[in-house]
C-alpha positions as CSV (number, residue, x, y, z in Angstrom):
1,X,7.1,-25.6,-7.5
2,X,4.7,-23.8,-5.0
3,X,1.3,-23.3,-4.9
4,X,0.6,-19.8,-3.5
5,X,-3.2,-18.6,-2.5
6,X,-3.6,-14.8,-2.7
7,X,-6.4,-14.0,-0.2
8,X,-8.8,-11.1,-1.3
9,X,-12.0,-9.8,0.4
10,X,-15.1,-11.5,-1.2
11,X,-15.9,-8.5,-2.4
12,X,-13.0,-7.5,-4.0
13,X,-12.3,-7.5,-8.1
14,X,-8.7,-8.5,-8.1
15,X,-8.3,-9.3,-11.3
16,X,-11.1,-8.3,-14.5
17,X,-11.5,-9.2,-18.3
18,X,-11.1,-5.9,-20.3
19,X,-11.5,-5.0,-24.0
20,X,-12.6,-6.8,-26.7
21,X,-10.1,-9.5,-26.5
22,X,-11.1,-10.0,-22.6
23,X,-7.9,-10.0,-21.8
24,X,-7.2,-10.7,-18.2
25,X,-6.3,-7.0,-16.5
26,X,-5.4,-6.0,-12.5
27,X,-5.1,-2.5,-11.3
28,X,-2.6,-4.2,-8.2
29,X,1.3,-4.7,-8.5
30,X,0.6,-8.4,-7.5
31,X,-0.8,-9.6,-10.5
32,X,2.6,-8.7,-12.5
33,X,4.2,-10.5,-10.3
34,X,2.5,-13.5,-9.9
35,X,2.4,-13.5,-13.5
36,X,6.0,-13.5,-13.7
37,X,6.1,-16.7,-10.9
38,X,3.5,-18.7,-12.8
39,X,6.0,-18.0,-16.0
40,X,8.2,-19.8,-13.9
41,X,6.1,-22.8,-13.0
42,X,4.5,-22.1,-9.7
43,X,0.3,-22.0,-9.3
44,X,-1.7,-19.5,-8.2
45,X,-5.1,-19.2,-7.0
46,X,-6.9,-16.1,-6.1
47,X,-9.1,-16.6,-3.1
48,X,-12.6,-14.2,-2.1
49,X,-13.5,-14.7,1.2
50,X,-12.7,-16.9,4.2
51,X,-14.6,-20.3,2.7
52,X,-11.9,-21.8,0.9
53,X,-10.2,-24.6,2.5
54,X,-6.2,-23.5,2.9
55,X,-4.6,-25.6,0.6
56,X,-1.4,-24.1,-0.4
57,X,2.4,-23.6,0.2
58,X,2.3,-20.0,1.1
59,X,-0.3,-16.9,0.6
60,X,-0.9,-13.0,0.3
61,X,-3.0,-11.6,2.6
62,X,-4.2,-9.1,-0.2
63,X,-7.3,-7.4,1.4
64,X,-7.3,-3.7,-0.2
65,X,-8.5,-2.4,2.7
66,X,-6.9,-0.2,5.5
67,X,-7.5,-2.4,8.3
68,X,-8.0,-6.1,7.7
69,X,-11.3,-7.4,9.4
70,X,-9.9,-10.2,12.5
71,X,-11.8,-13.2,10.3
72,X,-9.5,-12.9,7.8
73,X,-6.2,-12.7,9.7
74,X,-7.5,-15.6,11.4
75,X,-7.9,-17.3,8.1
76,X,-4.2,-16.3,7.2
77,X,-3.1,-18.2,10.1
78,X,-4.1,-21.4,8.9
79,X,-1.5,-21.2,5.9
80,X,1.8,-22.3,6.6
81,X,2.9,-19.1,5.9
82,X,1.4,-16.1,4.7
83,X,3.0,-12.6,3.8
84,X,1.7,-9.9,5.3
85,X,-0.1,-11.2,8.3
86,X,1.5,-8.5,10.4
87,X,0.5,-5.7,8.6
88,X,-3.2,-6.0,9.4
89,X,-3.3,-2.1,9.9
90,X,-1.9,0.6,7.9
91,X,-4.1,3.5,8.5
92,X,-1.9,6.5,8.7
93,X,-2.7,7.2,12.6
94,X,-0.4,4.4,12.9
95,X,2.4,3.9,10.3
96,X,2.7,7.9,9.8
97,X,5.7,9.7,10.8
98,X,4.8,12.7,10.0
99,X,1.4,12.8,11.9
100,X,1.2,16.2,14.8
101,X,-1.1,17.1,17.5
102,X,-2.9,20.1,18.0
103,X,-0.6,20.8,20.4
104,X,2.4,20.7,18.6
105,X,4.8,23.2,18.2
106,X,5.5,22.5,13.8
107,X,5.8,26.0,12.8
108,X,6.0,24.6,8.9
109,X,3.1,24.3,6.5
110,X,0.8,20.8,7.5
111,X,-1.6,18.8,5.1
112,X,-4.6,17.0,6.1
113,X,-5.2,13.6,5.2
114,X,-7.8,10.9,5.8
115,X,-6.6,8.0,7.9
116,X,-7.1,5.2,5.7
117,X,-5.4,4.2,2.5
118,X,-6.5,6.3,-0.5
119,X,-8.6,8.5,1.3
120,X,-11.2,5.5,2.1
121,X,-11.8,4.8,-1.2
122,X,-11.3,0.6,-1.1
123,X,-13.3,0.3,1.9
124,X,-16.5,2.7,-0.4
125,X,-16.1,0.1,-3.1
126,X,-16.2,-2.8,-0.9
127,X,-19.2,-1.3,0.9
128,X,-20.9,-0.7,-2.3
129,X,-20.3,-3.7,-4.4
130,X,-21.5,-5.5,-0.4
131,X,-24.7,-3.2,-0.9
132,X,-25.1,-4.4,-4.1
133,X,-25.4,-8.0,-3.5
134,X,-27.2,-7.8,-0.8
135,X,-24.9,-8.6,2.0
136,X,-24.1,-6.0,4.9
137,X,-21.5,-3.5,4.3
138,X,-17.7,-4.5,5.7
139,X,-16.6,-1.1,6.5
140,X,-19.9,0.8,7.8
141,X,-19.8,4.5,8.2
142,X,-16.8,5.3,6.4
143,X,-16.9,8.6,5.2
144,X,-15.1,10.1,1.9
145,X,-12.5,12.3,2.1
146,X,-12.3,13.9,-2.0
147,X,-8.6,15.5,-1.4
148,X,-5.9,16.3,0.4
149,X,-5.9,19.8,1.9
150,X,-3.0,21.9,2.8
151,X,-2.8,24.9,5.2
152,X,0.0,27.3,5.7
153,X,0.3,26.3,9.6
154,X,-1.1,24.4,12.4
155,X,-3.0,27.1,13.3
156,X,-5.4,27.5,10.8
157,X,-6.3,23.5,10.7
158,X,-10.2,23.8,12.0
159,X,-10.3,22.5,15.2
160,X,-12.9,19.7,14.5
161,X,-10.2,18.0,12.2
162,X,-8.7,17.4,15.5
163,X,-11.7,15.5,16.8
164,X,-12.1,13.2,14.0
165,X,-10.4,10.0,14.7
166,X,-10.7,9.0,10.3
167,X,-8.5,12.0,9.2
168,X,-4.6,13.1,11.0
169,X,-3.1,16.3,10.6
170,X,0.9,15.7,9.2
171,X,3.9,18.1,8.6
172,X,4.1,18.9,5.1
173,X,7.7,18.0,4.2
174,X,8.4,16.9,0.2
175,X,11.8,17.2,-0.7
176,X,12.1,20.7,-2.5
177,X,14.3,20.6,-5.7
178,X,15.1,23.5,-8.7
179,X,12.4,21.5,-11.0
180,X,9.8,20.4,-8.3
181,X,9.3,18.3,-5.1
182,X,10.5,14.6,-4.2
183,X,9.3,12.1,-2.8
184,X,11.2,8.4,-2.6
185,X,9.2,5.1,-2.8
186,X,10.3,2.2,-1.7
187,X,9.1,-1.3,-3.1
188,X,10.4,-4.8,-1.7
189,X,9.2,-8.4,-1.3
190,X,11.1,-10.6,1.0
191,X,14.9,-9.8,0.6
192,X,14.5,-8.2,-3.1
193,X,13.5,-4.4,-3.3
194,X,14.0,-1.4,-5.6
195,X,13.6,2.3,-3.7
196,X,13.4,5.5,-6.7
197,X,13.7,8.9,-5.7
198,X,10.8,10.8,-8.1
199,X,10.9,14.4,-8.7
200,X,7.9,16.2,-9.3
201,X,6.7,19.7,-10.9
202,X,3.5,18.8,-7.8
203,X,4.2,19.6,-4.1
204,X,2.3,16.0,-3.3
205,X,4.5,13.8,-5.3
206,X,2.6,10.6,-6.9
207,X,4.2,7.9,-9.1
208,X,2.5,8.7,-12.2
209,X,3.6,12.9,-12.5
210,X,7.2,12.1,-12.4
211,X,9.4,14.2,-14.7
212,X,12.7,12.1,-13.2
213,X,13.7,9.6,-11.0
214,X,16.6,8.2,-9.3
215,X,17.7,5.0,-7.4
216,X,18.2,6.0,-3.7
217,X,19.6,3.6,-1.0
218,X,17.4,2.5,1.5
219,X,17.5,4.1,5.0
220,X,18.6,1.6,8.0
221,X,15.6,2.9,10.1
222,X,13.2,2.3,7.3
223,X,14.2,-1.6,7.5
224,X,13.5,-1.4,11.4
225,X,10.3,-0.1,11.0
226,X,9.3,-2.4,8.0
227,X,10.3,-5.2,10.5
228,X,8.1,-3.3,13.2
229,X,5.1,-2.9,10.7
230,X,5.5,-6.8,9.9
231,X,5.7,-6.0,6.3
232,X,6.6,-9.0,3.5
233,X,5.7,-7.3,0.3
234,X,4.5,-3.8,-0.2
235,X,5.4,-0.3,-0.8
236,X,6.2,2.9,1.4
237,X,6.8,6.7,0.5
238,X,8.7,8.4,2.6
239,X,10.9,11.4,2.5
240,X,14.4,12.9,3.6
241,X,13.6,15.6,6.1
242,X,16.1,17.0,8.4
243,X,18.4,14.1,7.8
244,X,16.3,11.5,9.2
245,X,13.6,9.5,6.8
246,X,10.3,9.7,8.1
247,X,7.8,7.3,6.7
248,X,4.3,9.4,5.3
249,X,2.3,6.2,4.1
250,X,2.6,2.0,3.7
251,X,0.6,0.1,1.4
252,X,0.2,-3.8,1.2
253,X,-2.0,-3.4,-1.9
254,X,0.4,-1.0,-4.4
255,X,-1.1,-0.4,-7.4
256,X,0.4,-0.3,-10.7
257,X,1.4,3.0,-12.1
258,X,0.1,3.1,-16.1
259,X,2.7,5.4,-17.3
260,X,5.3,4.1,-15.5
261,X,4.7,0.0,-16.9
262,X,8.1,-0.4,-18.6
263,X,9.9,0.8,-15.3
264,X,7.6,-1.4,-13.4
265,X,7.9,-4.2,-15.3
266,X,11.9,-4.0,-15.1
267,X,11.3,-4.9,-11.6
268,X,9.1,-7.6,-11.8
269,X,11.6,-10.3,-12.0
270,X,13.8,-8.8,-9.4
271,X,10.5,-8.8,-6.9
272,X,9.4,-12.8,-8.2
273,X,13.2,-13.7,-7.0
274,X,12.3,-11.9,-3.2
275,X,9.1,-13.8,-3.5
276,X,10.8,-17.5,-4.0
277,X,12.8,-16.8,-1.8
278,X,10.0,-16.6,0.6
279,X,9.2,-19.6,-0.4
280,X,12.5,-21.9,0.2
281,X,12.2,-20.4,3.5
282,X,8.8,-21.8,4.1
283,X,10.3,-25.0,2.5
């Protein structure tokens, strides 16, 4: 059996107590899983912080943040193997397909979106919960960014979006259907993966307003760029456009969908098997 370390920023809350029971809650994908691997007799140890001396078979670089400060990679390193110690950065400058210049000749509708994962909400927490104990913030100057906005062409994006280096400017492409809009979402760790086409009645498609779903096959030039990305576990939405899938966001921290728990926990087992086999590689 392994012992696996899941690194977390030290001012993270990966897992709480909640309810009157106290019963042990997470609001990240991980903690299903790793609850399904401890069920099957490995350890695991959550980690805050850099401090901790590495001693484990393999981690999970688990920092929900967009870009993962360089201390902490560095601290990956010294496991002998840690998923996710590629994907340092996700920010959507870097992972979107969908991202446009000014200059660009999209004559479709475009959506603008803030750069970091969840419009810069982790990196607020972190700052605050930082501010809280007295310690300097991790992310200073990050600015919020409440919603996504949508414009009917490139044209009529203020300029000024343009100069800000937190927000990109994407085609707006979901997947139009009789009933709605889809999106696909593809979820993998190591070799084991399940990818769901959701339909939506909302033009930006999320896990939780799904009124059906599908399993879709995974495009081959999705696997490239997961490979490119340096991806081990995680999650990307992406669409169908043209032919051609174009990735519109990654996430190394997915979260778990609350009216969707049954679905998600089909998969659980199916994601622990990608995980040990992670493992026997490291062995």
């Amino acid at each position: 059996m392994a012992r696996i370390a899941v690194i977390t920023h030290e001012q993270d809350r990966f897992q709480t107590r909640r309810g009157l029971l106290l019963r042990r809650d997470s609001p990240y994908m991980l903690f299903d899983l790793l609850e399904e691997l401890k069920r099957r007799g490995h350890s695991v140890r959550v980690l805050r912080g850099t401090s901790a001396k590495p001693a484990a078979d393999i981690a999970v670089l688990h920092l929900d943040a967009t870009v993962t400060p360089p201390d902490y990679v560095d601290y990956a390193r010294r496991f002998p193997f840690c998923l996710n110690l590629g994907a340092a950065d996700i920010s959507k400058r870097r992972v979107s397909g969908a991202v446009i210049g000014q200059g660009d000749d999209w004559q479709g509708q475009v959506i603008v979106k803030s750069s970091l994962n969840h419009r810069g909400t982790p990196e607020q927490q972190l700052n605050r919960r930082a501010r809280r104990a007295g310690r300097p913030e991790p992310f200073p100057g990050v600015q919020a960014f409440e919603k996504y906005e949508i414009h009917a062409s490139l044209a009529d994006v203020p300029a000024a979006v343009f100069e800000r280096r937190d927000l990109v400017v994407e085609k707006f492409i979901p997947e139009p259907e009789p009933d709605g809009f889809g999106a696909r979402f593809w979820l993998f760790c190591g070799e084991r993966e399940r990818c769901t086409r959701h339909v939506s009645p909302q033009s930006l498609v999320k896990g939780d307003d799904t009124i059906r779903r599908e399993a879709v096959p995974v495009p081959d030039e999705l696997r490239a760029l997961r490979r490119q990305l340096g991806f081990d576990y995680g999650k990307f939405d992406f669409v169908i456009h043209e032919g051609r899938a174009v990735l519109l966001d990654a996430n190394k921290t997915p979260g778990r969908a609350r009216n969707l728990s049954s679905f998600i926990a089909a998969g659980n087992a199916n994601l622990a098997d990608g995980f040990e086999g992670l493992i026997r590689q490291v062995k």
